[in-house]
PDB file of the backbone (N, CA, C, O) and the ligand in Angstrom, with CONECT records:
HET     ZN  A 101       1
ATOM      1  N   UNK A   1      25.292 -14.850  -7.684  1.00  0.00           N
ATOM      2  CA  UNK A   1      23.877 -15.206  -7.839  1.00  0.00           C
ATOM      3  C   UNK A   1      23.450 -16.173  -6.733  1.00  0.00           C
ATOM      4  O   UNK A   1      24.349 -16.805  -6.177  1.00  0.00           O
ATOM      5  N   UNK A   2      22.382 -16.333  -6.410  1.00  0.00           N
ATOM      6  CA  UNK A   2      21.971 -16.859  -5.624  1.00  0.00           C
ATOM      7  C   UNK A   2      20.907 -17.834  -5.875  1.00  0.00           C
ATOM      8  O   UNK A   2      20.162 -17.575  -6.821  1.00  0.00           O
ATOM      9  N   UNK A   3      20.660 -19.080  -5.100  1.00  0.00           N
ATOM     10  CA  UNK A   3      19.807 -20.188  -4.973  1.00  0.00           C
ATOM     11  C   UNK A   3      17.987 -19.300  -4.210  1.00  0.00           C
ATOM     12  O   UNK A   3      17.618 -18.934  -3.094  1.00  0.00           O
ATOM     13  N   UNK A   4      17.432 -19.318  -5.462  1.00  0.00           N
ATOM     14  CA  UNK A   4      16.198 -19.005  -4.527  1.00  0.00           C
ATOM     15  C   UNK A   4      14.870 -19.591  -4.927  1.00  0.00           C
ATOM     16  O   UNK A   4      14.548 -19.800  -6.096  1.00  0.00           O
ATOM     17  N   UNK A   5      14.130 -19.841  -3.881  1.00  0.00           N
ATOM     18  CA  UNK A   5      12.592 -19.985  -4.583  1.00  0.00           C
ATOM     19  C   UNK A   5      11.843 -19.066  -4.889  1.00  0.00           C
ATOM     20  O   UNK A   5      12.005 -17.939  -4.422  1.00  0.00           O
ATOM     21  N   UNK A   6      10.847 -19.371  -5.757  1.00  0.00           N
ATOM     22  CA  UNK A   6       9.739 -18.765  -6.144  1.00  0.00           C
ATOM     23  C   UNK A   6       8.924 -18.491  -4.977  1.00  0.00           C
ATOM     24  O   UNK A   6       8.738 -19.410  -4.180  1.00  0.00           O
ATOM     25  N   UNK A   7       8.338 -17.183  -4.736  1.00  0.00           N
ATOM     26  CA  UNK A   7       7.138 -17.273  -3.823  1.00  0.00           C
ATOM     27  C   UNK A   7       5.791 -17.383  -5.016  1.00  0.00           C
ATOM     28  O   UNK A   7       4.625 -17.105  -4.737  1.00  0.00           O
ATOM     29  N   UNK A   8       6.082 -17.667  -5.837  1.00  0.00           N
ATOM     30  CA  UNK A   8       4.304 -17.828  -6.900  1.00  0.00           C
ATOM     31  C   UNK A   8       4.786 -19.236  -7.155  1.00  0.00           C
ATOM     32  O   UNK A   8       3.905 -19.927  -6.642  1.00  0.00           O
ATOM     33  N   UNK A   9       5.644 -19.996  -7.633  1.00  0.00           N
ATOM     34  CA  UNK A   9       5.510 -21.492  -7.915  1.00  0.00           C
ATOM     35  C   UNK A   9       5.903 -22.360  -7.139  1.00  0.00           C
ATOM     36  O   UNK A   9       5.341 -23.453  -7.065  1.00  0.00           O
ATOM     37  N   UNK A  10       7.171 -21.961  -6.258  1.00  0.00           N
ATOM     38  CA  UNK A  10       7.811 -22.637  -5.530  1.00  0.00           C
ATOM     39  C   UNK A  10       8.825 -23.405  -6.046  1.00  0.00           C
ATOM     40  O   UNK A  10       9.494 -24.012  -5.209  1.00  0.00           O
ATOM     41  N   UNK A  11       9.264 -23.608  -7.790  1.00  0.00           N
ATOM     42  CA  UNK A  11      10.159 -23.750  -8.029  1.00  0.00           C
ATOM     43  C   UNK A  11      11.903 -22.990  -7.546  1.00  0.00           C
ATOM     44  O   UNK A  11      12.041 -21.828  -7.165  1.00  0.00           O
ATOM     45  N   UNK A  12      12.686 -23.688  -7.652  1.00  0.00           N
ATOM     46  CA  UNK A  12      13.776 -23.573  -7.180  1.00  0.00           C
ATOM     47  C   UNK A  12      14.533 -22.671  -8.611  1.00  0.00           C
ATOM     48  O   UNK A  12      14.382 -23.243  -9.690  1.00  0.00           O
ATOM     49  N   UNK A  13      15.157 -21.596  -8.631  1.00  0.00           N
ATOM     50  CA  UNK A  13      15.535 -21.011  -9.795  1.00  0.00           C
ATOM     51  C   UNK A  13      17.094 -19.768  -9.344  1.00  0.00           C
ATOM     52  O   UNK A  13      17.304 -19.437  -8.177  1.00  0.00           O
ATOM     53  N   UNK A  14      17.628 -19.471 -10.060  1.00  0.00           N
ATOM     54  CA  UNK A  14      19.431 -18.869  -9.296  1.00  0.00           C
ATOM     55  C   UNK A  14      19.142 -17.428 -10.146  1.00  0.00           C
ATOM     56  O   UNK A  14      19.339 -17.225 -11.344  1.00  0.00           O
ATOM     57  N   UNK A  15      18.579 -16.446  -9.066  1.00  0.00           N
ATOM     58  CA  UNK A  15      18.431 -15.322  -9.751  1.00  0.00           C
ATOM     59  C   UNK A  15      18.549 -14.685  -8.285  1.00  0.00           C
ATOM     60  O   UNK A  15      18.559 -15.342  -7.243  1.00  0.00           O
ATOM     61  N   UNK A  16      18.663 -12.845  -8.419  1.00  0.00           N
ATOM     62  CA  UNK A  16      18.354 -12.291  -7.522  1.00  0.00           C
ATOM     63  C   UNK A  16      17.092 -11.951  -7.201  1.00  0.00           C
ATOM     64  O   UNK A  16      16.876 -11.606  -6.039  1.00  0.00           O
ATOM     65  N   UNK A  17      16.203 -11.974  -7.988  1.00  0.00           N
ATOM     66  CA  UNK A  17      15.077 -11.875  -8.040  1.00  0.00           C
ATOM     67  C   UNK A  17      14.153 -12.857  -6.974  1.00  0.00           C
ATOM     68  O   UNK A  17      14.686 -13.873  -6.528  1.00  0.00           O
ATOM     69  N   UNK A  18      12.826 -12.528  -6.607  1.00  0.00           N
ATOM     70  CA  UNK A  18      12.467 -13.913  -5.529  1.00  0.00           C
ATOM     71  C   UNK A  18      11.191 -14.414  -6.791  1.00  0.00           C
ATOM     72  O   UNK A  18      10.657 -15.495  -6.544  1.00  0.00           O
ATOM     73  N   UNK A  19      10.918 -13.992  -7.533  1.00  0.00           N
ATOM     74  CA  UNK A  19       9.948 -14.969  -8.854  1.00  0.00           C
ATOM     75  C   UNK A  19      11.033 -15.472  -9.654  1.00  0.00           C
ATOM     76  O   UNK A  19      12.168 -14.997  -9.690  1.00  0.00           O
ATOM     77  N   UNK A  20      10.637 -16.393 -10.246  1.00  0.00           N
ATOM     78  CA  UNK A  20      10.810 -17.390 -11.247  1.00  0.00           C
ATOM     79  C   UNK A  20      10.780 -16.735 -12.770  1.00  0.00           C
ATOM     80  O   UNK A  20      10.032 -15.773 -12.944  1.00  0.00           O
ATOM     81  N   UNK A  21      11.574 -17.232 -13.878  1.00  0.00           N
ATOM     82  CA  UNK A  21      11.280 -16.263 -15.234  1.00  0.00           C
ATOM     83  C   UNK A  21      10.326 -16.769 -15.800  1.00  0.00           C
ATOM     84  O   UNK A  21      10.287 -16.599 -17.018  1.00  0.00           O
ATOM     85  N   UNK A  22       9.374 -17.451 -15.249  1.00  0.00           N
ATOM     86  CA  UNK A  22       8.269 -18.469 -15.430  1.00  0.00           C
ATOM     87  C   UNK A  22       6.998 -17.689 -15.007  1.00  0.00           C
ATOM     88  O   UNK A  22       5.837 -17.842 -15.388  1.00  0.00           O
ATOM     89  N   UNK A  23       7.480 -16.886 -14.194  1.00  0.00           N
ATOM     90  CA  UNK A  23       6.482 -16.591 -13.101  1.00  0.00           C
ATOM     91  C   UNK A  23       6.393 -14.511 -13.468  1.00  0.00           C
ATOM     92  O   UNK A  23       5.444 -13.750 -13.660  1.00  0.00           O
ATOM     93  N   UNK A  24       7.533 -14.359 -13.424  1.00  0.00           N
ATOM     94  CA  UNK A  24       7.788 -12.829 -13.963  1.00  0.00           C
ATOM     95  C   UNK A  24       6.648 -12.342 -14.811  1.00  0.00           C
ATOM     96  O   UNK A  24       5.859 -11.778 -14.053  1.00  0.00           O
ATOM     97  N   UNK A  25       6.325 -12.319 -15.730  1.00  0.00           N
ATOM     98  CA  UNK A  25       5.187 -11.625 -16.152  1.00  0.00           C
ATOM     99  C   UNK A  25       3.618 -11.679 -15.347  1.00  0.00           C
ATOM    100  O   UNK A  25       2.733 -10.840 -15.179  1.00  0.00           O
ATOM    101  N   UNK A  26       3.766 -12.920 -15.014  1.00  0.00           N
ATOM    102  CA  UNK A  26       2.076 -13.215 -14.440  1.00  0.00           C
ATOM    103  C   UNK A  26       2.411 -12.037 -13.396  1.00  0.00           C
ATOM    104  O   UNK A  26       1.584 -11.149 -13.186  1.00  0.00           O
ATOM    105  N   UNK A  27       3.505 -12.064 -12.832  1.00  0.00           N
ATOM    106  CA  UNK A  27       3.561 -11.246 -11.567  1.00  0.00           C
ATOM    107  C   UNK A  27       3.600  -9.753 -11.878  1.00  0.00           C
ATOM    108  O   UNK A  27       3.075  -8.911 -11.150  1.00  0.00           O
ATOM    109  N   UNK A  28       4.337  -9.445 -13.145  1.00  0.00           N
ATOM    110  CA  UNK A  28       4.040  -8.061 -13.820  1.00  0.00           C
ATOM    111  C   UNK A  28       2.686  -7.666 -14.086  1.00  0.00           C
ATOM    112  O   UNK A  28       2.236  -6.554 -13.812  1.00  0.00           O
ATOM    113  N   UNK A  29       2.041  -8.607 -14.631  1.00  0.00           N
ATOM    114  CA  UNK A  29       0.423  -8.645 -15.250  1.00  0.00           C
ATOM    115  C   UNK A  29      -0.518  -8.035 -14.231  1.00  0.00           C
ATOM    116  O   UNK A  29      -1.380  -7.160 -14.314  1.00  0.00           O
ATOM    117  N   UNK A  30       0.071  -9.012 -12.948  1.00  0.00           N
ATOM    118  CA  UNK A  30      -0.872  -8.362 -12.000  1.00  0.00           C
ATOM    119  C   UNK A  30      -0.390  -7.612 -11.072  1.00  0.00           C
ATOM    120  O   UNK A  30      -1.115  -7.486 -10.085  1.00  0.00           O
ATOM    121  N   UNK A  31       0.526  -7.113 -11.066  1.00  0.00           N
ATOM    122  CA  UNK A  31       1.142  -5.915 -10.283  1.00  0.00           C
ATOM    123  C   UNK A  31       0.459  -4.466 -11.380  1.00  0.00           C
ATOM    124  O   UNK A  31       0.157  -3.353 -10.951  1.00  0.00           O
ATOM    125  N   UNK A  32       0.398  -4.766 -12.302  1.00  0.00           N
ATOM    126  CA  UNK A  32      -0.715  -3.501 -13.482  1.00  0.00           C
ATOM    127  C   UNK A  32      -1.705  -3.463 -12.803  1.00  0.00           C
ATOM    128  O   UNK A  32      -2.227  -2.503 -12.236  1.00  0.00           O
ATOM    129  N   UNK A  33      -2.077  -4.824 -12.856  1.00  0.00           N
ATOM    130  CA  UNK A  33      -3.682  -4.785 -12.655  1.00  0.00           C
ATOM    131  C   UNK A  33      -4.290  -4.448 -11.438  1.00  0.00           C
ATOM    132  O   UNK A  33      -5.478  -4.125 -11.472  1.00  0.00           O
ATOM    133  N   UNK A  34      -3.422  -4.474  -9.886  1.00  0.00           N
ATOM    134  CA  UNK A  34      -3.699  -4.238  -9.148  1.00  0.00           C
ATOM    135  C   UNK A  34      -3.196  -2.365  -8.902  1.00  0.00           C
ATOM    136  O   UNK A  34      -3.629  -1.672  -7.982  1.00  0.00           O
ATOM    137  N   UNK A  35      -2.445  -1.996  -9.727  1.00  0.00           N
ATOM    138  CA  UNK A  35      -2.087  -0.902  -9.749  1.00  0.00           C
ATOM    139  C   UNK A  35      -2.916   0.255 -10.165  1.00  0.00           C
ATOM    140  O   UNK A  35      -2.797   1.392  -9.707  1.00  0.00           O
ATOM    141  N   UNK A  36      -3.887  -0.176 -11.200  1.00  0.00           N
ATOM    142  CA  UNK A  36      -4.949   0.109 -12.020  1.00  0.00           C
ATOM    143  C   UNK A  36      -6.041   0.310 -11.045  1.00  0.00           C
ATOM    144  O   UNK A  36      -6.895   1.176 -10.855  1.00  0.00           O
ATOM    145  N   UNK A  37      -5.541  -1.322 -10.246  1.00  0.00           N
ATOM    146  CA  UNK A  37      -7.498  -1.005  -9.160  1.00  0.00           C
ATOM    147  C   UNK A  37      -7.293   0.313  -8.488  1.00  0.00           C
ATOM    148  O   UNK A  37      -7.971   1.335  -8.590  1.00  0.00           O
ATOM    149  N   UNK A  38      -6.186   0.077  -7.758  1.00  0.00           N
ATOM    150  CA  UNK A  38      -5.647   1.100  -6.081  1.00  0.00           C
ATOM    151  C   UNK A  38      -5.558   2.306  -6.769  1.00  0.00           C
ATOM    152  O   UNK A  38      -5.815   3.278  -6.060  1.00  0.00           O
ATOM    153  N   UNK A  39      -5.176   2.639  -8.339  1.00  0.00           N
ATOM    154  CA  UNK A  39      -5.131   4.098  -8.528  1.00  0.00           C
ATOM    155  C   UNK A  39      -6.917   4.418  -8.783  1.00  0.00           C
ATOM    156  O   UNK A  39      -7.205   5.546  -8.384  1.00  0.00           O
ATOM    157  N   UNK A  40      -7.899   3.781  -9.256  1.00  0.00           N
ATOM    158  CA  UNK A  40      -9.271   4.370  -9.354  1.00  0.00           C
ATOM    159  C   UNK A  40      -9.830   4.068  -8.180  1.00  0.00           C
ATOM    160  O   UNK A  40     -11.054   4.197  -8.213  1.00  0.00           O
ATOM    161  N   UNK A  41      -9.308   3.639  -6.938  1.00  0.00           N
ATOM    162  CA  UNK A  41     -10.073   3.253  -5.699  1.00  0.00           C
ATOM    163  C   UNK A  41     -10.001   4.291  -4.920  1.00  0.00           C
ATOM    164  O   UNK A  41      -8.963   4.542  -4.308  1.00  0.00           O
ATOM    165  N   UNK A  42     -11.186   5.111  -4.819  1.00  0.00           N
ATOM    166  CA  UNK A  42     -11.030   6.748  -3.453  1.00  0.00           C
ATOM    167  C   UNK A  42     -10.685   6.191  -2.140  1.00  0.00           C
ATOM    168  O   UNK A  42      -9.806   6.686  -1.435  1.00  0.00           O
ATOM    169  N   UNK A  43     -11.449   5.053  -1.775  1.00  0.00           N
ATOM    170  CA  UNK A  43     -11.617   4.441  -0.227  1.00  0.00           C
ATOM    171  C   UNK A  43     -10.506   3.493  -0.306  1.00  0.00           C
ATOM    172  O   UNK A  43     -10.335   2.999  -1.421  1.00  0.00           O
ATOM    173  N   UNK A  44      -9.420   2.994   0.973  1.00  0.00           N
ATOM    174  CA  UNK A  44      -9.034   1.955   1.119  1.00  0.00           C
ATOM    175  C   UNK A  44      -9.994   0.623   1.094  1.00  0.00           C
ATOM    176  O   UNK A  44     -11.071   0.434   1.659  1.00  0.00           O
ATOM    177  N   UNK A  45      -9.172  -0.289   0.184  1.00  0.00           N
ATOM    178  CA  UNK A  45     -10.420  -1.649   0.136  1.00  0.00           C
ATOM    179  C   UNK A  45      -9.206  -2.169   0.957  1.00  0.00           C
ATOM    180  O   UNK A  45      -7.985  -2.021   1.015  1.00  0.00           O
ATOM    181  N   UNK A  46     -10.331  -2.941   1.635  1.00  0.00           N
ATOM    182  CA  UNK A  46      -9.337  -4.883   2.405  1.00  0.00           C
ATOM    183  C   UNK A  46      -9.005  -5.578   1.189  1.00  0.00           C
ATOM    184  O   UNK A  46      -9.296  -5.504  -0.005  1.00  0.00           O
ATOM    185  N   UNK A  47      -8.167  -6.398   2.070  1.00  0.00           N
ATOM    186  CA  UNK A  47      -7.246  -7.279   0.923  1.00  0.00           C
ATOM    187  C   UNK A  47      -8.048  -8.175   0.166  1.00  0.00           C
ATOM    188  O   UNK A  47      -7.590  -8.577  -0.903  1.00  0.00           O
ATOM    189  N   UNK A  48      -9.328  -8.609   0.597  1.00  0.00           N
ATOM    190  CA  UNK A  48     -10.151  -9.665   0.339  1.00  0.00           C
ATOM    191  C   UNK A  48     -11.138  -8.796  -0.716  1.00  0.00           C
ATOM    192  O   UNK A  48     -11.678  -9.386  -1.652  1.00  0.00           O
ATOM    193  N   UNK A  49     -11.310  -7.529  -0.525  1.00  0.00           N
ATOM    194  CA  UNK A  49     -12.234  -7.039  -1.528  1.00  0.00           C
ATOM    195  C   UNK A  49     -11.214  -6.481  -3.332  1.00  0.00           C
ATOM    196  O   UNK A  49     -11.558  -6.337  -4.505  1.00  0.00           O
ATOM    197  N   UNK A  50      -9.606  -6.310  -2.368  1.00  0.00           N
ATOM    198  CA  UNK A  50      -8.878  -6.245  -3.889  1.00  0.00           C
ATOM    199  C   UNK A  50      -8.917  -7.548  -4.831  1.00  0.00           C
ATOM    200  O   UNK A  50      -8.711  -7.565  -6.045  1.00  0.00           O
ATOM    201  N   UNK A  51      -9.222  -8.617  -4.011  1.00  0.00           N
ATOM    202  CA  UNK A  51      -8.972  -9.746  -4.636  1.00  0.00           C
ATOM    203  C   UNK A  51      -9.931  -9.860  -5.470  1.00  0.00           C
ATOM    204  O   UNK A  51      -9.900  -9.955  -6.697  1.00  0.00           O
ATOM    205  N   UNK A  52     -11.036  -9.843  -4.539  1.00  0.00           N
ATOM    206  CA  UNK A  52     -12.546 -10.106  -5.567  1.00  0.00           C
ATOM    207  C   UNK A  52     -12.656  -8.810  -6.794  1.00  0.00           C
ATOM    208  O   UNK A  52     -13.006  -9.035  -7.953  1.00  0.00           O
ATOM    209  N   UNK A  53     -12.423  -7.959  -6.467  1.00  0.00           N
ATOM    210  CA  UNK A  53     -11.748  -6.789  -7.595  1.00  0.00           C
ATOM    211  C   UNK A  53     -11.471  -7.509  -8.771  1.00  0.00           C
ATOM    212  O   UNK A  53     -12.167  -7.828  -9.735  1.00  0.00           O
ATOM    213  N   UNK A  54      -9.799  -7.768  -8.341  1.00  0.00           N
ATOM    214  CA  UNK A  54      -8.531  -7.908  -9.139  1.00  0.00           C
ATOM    215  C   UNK A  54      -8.909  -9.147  -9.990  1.00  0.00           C
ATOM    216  O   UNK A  54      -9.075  -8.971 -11.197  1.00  0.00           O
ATOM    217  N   UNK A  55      -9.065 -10.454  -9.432  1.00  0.00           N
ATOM    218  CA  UNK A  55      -8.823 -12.015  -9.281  1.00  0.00           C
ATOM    219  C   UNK A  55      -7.699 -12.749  -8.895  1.00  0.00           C
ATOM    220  O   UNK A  55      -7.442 -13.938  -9.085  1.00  0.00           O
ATOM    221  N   UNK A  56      -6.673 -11.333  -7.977  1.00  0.00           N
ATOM    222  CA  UNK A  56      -5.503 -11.915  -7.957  1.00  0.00           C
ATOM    223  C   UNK A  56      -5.674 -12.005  -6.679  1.00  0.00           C
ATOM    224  O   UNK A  56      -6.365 -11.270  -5.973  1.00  0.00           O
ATOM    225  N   UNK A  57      -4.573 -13.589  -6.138  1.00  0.00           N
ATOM    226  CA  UNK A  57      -4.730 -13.996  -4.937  1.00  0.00           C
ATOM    227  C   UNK A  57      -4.460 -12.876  -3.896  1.00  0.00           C
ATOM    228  O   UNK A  57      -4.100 -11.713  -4.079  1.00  0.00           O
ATOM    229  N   UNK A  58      -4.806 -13.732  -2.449  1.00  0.00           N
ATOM    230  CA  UNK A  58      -4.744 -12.527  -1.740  1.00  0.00           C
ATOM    231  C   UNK A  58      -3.080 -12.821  -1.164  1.00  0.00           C
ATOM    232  O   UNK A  58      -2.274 -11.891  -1.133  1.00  0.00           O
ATOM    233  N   UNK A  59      -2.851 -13.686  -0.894  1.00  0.00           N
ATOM    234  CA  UNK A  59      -1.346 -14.004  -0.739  1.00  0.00           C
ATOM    235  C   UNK A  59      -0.346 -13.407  -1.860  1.00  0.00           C
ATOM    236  O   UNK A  59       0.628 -12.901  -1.303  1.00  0.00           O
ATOM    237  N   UNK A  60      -0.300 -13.335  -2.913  1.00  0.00           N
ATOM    238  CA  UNK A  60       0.382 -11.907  -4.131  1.00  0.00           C
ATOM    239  C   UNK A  60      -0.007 -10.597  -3.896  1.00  0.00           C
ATOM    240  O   UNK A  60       0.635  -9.549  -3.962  1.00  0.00           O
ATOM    241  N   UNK A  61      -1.080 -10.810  -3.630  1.00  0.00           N
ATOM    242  CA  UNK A  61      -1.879  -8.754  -3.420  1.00  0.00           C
ATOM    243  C   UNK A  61      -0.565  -8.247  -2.156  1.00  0.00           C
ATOM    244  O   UNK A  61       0.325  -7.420  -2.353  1.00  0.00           O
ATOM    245  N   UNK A  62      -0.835  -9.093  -0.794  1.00  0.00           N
ATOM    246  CA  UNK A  62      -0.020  -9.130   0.250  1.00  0.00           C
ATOM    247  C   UNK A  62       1.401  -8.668  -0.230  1.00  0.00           C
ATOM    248  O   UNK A  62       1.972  -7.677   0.225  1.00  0.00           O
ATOM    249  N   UNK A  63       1.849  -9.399  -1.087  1.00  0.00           N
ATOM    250  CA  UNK A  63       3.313  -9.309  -1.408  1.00  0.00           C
ATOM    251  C   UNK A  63       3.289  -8.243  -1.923  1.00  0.00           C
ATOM    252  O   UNK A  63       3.616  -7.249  -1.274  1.00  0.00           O
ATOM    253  N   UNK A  64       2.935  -8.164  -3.097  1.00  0.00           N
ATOM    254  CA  UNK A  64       2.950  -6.423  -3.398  1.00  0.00           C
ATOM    255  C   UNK A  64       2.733  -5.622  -3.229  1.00  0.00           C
ATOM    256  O   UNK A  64       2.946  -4.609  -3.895  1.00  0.00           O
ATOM    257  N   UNK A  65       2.111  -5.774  -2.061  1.00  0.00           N
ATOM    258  CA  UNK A  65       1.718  -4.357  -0.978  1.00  0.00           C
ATOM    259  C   UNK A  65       2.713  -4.105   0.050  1.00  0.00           C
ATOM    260  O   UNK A  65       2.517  -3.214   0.876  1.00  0.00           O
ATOM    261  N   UNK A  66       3.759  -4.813   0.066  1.00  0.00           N
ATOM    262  CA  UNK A  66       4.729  -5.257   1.012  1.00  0.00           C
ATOM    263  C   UNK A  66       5.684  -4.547  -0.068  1.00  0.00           C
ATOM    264  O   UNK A  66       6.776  -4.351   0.466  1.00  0.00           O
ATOM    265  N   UNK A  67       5.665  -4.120  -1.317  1.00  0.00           N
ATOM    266  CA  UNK A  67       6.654  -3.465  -2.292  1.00  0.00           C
ATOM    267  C   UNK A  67       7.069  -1.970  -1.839  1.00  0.00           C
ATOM    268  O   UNK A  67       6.301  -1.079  -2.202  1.00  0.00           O
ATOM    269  N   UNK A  68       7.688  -1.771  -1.428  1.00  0.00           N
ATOM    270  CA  UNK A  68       7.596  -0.174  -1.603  1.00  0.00           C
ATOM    271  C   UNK A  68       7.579   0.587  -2.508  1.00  0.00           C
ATOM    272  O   UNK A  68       7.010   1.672  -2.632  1.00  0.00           O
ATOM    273  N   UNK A  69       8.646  -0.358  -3.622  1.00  0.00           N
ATOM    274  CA  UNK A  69       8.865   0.625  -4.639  1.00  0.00           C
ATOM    275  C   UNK A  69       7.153   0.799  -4.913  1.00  0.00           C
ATOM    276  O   UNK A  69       6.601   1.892  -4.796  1.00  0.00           O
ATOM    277  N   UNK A  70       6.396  -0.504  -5.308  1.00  0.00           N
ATOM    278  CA  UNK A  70       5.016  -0.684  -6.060  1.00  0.00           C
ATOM    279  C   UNK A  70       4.537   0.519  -5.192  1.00  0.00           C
ATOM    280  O   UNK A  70       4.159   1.407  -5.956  1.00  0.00           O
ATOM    281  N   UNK A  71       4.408   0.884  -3.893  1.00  0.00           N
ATOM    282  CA  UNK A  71       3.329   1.543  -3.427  1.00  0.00           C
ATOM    283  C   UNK A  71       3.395   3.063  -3.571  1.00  0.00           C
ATOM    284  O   UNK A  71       2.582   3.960  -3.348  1.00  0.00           O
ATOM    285  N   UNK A  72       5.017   3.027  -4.154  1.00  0.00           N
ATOM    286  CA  UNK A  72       5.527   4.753  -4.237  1.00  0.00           C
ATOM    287  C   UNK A  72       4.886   4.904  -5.726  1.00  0.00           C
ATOM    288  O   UNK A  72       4.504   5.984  -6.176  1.00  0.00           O
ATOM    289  N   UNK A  73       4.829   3.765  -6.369  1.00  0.00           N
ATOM    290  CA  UNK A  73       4.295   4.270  -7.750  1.00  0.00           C
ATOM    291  C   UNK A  73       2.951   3.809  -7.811  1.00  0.00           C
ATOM    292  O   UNK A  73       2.619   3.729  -8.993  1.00  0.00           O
ATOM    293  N   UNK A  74       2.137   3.510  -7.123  1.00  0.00           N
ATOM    294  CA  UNK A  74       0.963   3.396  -6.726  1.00  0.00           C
ATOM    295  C   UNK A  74      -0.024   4.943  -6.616  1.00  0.00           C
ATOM    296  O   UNK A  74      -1.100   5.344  -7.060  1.00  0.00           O
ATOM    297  N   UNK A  75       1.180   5.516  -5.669  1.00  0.00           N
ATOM    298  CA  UNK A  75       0.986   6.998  -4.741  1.00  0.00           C
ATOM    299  C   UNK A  75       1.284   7.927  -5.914  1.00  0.00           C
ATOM    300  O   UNK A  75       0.509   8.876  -6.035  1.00  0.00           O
ATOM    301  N   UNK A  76       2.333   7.810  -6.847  1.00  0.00           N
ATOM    302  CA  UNK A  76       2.611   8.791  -7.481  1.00  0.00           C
ATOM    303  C   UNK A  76       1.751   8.848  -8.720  1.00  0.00           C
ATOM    304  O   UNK A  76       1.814   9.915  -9.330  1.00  0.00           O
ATOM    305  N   UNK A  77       0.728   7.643  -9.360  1.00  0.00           N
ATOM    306  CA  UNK A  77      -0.038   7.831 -10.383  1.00  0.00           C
ATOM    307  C   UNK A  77      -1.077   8.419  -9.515  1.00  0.00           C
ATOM    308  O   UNK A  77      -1.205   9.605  -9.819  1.00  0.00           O
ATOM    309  N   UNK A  78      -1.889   8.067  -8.537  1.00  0.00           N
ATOM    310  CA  UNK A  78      -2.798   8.551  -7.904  1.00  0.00           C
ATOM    311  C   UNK A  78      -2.472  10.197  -7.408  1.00  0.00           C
ATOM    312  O   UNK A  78      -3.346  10.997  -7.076  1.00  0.00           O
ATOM    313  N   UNK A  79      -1.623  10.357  -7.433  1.00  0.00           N
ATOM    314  CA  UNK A  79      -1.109  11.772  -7.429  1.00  0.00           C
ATOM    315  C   UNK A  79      -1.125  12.848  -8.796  1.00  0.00           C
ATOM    316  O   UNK A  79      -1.101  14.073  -8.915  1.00  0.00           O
ATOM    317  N   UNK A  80      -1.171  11.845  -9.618  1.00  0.00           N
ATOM    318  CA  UNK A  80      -1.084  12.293 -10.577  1.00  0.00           C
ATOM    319  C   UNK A  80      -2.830  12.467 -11.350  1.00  0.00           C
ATOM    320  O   UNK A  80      -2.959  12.987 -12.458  1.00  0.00           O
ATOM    321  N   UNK A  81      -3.568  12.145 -10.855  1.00  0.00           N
ATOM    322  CA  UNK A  81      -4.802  11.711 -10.748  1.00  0.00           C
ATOM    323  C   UNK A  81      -5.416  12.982 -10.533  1.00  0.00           C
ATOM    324  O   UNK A  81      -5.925  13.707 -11.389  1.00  0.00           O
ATOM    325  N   UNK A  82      -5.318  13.181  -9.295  1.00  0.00           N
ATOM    326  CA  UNK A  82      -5.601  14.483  -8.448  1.00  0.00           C
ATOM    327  C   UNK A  82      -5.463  15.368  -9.000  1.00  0.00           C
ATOM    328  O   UNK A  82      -6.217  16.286  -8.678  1.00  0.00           O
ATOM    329  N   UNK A  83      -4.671  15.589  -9.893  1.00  0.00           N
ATOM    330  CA  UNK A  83      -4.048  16.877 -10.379  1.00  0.00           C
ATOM    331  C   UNK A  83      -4.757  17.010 -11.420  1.00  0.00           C
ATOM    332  O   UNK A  83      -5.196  18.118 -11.726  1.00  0.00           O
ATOM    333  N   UNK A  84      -4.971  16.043 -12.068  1.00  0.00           N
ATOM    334  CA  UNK A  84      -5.723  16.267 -13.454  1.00  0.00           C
ATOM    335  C   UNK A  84      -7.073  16.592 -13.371  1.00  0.00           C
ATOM    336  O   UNK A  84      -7.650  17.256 -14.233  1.00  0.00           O
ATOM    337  N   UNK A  85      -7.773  16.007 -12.038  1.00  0.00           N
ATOM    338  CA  UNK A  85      -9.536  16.653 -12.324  1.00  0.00           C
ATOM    339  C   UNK A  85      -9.140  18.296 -11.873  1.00  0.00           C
ATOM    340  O   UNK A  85     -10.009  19.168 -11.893  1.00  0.00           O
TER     341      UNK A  85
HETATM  342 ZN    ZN A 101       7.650 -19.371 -10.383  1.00  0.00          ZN2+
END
């Protein structure tokens, strides 16, 4: 295990993980919620208009756009989207 910080609190916590178990849901909460926006969004929005969207910072939006896994399942509900109309 490893010594790491939080990138949402900045607490110091020994996980593999880079959030905090403090921090883990808020970061689940809005990894939905931004998942939710980007799958009903036709047009690419800027990071600044997901925010005003979402309410989630733009420094987290960043990070989870930086997910791959998040963006493959981003792609694959919106795929799934398509199919249904
Ligand atoms: Zn934290």
């Amino acid at each position: 295990m490893n010594f790491k910080k939080c990138l949402r609190c900045g607490c110091f916590f020994s996980s593999v993980d880079d959030i905090c178990p403090n921090c883990a849901p808020k970061d689940m909460f809005e990894m939905s919620k931004l998942k939710t926006f980007l799958t009903s969004q036709v047009d690419d929005a800027s990071v600044s208009e997901i925010s005003k969207g979402t309410g989630i910072e733009e420094a987290n939006i960043n990070r989870f756009m930086s997910n791959k896994d998040f963006l493959k399942e981003v792609k694959k509900e919106k795929n799934n989207i398509d199919i249904n109309l």
